[in-house]
C-alpha positions in Angstrom: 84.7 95.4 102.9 82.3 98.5 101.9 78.7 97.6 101.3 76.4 99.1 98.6 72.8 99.6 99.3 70.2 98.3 97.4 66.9 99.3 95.7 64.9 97.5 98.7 67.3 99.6 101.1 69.2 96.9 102.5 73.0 95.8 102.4 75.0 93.7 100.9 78.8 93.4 100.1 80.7 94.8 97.4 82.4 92.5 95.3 84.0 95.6 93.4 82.9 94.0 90.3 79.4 94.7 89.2 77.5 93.4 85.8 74.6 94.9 85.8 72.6 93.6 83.8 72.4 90.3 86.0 72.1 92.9 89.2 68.6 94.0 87.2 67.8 90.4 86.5 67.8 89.8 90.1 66.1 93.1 91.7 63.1 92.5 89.1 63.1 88.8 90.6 63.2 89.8 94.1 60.4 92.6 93.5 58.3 90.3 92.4 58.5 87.9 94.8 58.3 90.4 97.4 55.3 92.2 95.8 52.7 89.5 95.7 51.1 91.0 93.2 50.8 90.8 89.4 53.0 93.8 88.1 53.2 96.1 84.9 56.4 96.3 83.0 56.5 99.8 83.4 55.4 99.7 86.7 58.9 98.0 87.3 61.1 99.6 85.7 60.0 102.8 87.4 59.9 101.2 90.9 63.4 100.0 90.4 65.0 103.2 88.3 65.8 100.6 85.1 65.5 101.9 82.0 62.1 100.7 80.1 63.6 99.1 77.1 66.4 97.3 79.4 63.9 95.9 81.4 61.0 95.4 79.0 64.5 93.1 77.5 65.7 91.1 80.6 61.7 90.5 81.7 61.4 88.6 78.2 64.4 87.0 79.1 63.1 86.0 82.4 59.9 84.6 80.9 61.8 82.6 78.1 63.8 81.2 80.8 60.4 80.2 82.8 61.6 82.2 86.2 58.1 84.3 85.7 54.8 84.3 83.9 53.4 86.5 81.7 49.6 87.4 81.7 48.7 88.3 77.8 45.5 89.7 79.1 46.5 91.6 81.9 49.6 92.6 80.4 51.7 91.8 84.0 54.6 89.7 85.3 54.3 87.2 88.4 57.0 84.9 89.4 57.1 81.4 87.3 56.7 77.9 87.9 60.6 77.3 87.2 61.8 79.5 90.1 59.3 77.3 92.1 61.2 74.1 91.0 64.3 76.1 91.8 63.4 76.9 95.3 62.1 73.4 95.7 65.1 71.7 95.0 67.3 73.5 97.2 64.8 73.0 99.6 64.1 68.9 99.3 68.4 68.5 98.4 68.9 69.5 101.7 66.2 67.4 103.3 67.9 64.5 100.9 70.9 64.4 103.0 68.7 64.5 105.8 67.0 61.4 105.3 70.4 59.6 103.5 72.2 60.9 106.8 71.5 58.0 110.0 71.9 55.5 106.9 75.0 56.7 105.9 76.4 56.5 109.6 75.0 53.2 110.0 77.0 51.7 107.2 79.8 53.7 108.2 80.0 52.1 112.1 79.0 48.8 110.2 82.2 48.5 108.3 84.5 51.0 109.8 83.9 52.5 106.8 83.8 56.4 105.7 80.6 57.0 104.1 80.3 59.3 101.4 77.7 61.2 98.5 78.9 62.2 95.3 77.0 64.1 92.9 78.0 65.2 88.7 78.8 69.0 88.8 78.8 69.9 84.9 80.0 67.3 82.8 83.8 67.1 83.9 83.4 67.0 87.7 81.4 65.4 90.6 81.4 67.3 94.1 81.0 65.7 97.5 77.6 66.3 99.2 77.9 64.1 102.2 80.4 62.4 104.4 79.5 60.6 107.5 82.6 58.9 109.1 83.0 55.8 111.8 83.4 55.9 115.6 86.5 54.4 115.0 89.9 56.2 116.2 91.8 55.6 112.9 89.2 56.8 110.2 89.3 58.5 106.7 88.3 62.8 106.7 86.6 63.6 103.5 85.7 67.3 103.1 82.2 68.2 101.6 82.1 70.2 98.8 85.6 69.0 97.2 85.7 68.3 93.6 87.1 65.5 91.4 87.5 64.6 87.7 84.4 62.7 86.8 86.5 59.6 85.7 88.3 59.5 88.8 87.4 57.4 92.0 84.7 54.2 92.0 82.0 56.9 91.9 83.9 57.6 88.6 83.7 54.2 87.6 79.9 54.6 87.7 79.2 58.1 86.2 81.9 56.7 83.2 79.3 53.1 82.9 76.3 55.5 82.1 77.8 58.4 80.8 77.9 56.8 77.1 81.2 58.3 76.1 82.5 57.3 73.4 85.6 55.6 73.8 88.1 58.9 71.8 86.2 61.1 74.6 86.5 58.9 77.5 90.0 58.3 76.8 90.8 62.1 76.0 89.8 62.6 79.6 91.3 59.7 81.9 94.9 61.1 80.3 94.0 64.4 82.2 93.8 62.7 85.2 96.3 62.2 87.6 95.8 58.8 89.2 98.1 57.4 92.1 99.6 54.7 90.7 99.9 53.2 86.9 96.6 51.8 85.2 96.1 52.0 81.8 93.1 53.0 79.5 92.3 49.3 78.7 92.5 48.2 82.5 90.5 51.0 83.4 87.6 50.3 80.8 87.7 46.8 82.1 86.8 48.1 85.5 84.1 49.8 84.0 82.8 47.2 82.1 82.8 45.0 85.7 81.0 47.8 87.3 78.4 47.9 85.1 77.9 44.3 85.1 77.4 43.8 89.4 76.2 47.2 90.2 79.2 48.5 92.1 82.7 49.7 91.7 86.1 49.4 93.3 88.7 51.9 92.6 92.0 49.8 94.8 94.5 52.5 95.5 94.4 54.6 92.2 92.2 57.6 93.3 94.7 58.1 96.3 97.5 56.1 97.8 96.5 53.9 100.4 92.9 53.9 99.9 90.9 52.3 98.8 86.9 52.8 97.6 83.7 51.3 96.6 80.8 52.9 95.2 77.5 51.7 94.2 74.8 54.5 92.0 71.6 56.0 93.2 69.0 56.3 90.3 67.0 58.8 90.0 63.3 57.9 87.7 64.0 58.3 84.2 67.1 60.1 84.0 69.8 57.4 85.3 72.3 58.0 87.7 71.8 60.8 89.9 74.7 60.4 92.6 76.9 57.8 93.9 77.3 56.0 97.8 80.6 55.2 98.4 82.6 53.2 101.2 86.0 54.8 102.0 88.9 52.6 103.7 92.5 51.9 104.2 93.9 49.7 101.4 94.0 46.3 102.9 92.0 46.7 105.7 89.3 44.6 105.0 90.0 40.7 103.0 88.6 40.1 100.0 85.5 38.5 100.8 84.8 41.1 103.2 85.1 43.3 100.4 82.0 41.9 98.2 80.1 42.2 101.6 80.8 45.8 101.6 80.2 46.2 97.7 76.9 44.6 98.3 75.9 46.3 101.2 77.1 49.7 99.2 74.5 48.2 96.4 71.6 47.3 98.5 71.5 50.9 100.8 72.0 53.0 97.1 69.3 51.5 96.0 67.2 52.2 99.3 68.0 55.6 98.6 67.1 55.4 95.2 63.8 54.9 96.4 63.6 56.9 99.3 65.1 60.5 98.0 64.2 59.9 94.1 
């Protein structure tokens, strides 16, 4: 793969497709962090060969978006508050996991149990963010960063329960999903409904054949759900009163989190 040098001198790869206006957006972002000093508009655009008017443009742009200040009196750009907040929350999501991690494993060993975090990713999906699984020899491999349909899974269950879909919407998407065995609309609102009422859900066998998941949600202040904990296992492995121990448990250790990482 060639590599293109950039304005700082250093390398990167060529993706063969450049838009350049976001390549700007970026080298007036990284100047400025790298300056450490308050900075002219001019000043920038001459430092990084942009044309005045293109970059007078995307620092406005910048600003509106709250990734840096502007100083009316001094007439200069510093990096903003929101790229703070951005830095700082890929910083603090990773030491989420971190803390969420022994706990995870714990409940995992506890019930023999794969333990996973699930996270909304735009308003169709949720992504896997975490999976911890048991010491056990037969165990379930779930692979971080894999997507699913929101609806989809007891963790869908959840995000469906606070969502406030209307019912046209809701339904509009559980016919795009392709569940492993038959349930209908009606059954599956039920299921909602039952989540919402004891502060877990089960998806039996519906998400994927032979499994079987419970998922409980971890709130964040003020703005509702913010992920889900769920409990893989084998369909059947565990009786049914062992299940409401595990959809309990699931409960009690989301809502630990809830404190702990929100």
């Amino acid at each position: 793969m060639e590599n293109e040098t950039t304005e700082q001198g250093s390398l990167r790869p060529s993706t063969g497709v450049m838009v350049k206006p976001v390549s700007n957006a970026i080298s007036i972002i990284r100047f400025l962090t790298l300056s450490g000093t308050p900075e002219r508009a001019s000043d920038i655009a001459r430092e990084l060969s942009i044309n005045p008017s293109t970059c007078f443009n995307i620092l406005r742009t910048l600003v509106a978006e709250g990734m840096i200040d502007f100083s009316a009196l001094s007439k200069t750009y510093t990096p903003g508050l929101g790229l703070a907040k951005l830095l700082d929350h890929l910083v603090t999501q990773g030491q989420r996991l971190d803390v969420a991690k022994p706990l995870m494993q714990e409940l995992a060993a506890r019930f023999h149990v794969t333990a996973t975090l699930w996270r909304q990713m735009g308003s169709d999906r949720i992504v896997l963010v975490s999976s911890e699984t048991s010491p056990s020899d037969l165990r379930i491999d779930m692979a971080v960063g894999q997507r699913l349909p929101i609806l989809m899974g007891a963790s869908g269950r959840l995000f469906a329960a606070h969502m406030n879909l209307d019912i046209s919407t809701m339904q509009a998407a559980f016919n795009k999903v392709r569940w492993a065995r038959p349930l209908s609309f009606d059954e599956y609102l039920a299921q909602v409904a039952l989540a919402r009422e004891c502060g877990w859900a089960i998806d039996d066998g519906y998400f994927s054949a032979g499994i079987q998941t419970i998922a409980a949600p971890i709130r964040e202040r003020n703005t509702g759900i913010a992920a889900t904990l769920s409990a893989v296992m084998f369909r059947g492995q565990h009786t049914p009163e062992d299940i409401k121990k595990i959809g309990e448990a699931v409960r009690k250790l989301a809502n630990k989190l809830s404190s702990l990482l929100y």
